[in-house]
C-alpha positions in Angstrom: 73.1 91.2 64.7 69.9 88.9 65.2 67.4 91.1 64.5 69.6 92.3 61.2 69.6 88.5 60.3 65.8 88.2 60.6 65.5 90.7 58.7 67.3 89.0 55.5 65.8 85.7 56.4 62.4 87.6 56.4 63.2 88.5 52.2 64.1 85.1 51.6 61.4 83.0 53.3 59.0 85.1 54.4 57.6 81.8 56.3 51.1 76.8 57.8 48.0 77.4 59.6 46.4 75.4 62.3 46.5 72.0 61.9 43.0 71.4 61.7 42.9 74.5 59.1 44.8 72.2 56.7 42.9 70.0 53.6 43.3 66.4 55.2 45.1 65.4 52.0 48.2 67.3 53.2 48.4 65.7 56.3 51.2 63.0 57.6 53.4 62.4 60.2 56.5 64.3 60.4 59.4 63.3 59.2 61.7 61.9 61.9 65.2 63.3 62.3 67.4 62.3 60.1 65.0 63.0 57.4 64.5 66.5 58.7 68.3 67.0 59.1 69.3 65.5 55.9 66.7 67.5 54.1 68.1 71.2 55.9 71.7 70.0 55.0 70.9 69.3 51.1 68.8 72.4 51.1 71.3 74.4 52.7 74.0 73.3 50.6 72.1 73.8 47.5 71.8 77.6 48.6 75.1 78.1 49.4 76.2 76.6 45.8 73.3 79.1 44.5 74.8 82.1 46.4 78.7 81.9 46.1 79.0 80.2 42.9 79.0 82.0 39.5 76.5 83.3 37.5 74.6 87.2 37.4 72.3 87.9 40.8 69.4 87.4 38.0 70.7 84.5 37.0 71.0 83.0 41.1 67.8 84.8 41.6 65.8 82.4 39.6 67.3 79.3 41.0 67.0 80.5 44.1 62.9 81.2 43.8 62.7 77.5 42.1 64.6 75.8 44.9 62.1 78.1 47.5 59.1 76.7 45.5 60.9 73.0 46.1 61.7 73.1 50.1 59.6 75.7 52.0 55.1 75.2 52.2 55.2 78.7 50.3 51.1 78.6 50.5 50.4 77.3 53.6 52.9 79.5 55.1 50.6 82.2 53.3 48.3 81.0 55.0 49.2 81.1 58.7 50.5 84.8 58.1 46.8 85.8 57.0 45.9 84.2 60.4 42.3 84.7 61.1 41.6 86.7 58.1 42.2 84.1 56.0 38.5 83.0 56.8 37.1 86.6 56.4 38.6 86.8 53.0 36.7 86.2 49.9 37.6 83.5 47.3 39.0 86.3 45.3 40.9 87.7 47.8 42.9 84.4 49.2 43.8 84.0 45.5 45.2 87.3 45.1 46.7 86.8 48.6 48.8 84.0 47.6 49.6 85.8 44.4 51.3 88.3 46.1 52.7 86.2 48.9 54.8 84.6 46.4 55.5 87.5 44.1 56.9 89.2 47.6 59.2 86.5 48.5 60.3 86.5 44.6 61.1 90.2 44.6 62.9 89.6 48.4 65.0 86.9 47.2 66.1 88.8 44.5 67.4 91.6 46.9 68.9 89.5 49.2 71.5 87.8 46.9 74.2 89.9 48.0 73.4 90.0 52.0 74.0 86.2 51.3 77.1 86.1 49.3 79.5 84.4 51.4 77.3 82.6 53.9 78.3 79.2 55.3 75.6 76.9 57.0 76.6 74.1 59.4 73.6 71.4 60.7 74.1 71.1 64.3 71.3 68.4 65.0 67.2 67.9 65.1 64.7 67.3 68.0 60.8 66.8 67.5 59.1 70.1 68.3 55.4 70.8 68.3 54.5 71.1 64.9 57.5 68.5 63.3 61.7 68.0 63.6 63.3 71.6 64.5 66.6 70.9 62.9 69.7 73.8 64.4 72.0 75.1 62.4 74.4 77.7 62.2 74.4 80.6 59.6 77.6 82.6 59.2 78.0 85.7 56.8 81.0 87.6 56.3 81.5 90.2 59.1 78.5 88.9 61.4 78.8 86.6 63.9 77.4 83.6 63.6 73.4 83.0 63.6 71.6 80.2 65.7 68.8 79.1 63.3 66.3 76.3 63.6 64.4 75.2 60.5 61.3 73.5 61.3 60.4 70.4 59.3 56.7 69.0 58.8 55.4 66.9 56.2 53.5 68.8 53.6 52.2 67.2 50.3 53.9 63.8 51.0 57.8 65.5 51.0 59.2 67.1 54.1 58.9 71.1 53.6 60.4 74.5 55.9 56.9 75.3 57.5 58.7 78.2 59.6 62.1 79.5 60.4 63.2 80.5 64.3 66.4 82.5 64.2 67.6 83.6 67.8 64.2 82.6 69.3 62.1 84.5 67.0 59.4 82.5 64.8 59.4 84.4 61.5 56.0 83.2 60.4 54.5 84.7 63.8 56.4 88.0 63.3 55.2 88.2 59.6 52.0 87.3 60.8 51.5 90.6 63.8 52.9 93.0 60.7 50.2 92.1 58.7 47.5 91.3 61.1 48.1 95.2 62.4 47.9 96.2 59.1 44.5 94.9 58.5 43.7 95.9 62.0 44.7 99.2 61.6 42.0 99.7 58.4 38.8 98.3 60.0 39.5 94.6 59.5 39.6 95.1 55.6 41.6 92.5 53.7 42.0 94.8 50.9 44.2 97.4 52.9 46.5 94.4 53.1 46.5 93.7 49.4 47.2 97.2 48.9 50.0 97.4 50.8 51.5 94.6 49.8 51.0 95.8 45.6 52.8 98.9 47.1 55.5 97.2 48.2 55.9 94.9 45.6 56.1 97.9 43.6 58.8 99.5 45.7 60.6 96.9 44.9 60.7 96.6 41.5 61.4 100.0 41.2 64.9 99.5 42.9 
């Protein structure tokens, strides 16, 4: 069941580089606990309300997307993915990078609406971590058992922000990171194969 689960949490926040990486204007102390776990339970219940309530999946598909662009570092989570290569990259190329990023999580949301429909999310605490509050919850769909998941909370832009999602010990920024770092890898270091291939599957997508 876990690695099903990170595979739907992988659509809908396919989830900041190294601190030092980051524009010193982002920077702040992380939020402390009861910021971090008041933040997770507001967001979670807004997606829950999103998921189960009425509406057409195109309709919940949009709100979804906005309420991603409100509580998760979409870019600098970009970032950290490209890793390494984000240095190697032209200007160009981190633009079109980010592009993408987002479009991907757009189009993943989007197919993920009905894996969701039914979920219940429950905040079980926070604790600092190394890189801000990792808040636990616990996901439940339909027919699954339930999902330890730890959102963790840093301070992005002024506002706490998701900079990374662990479900069942797995970081899914790290794992989204070695699938496109051995993408890259496997064509000669060129950041290109890796716009290609995500073009190709955003195009995959689309296509239903």
């Amino acid at each position: 069941m876990a690695a099903s689960f990170r595979r739907v949490l992988l659509g809908a926040f396919a989830v900041l580089p190294m601190l030092g990486a980051l524009p010193a204007t982002v920077l702040a102390a992380a939020p402390d606990a009861t910021t971090a776990r008041d933040f997770i339970k507001q967001s979670g219940d807004q997606l829950v309300s999103i998921v189960n309530g009425p509406g057409s999946n195109q309709a919940k598909s949009a709100k979804l997307r906005a309420l991603v662009d409100r509580i998760v570092a979409v870019d600098q989570i970009g970032r950290f993915v490209l890793g390494r290569y984000w240095r190697v990259a032209t200007p160009a190329q981190q633009q079109e990078y980010l592009h993408l990023f987002h479009q991907t999580l757009a189009y993943n949301i989007t197919n993920q609406i009905r894996a969701y429909k039914g979920v219940t999310f429950a905040v079980d605490g926070a604790k600092p971590g190394p890189e801000g509050q990792m808040v636990a919850t616990t996901v439940t769909r339909p027919g699954q058992s339930p999902a330890d998941v730890q959102w963790v909370v840093d301070t992005v832009g002024g506002a706490p922000r998701i900079v990374d999602v662990v479900v069942e010990g797995t970081s899914l920024r790290i794992t989204e990171r070695s699938d496109y770092s051995s993408v890259i890898n496997d064509h000669g270091g060129e950041v290109s194969a890796l716009l290609d291939a995500m073009k190709q599957q955003i195009s995959r997508i689309a296509a239903g």
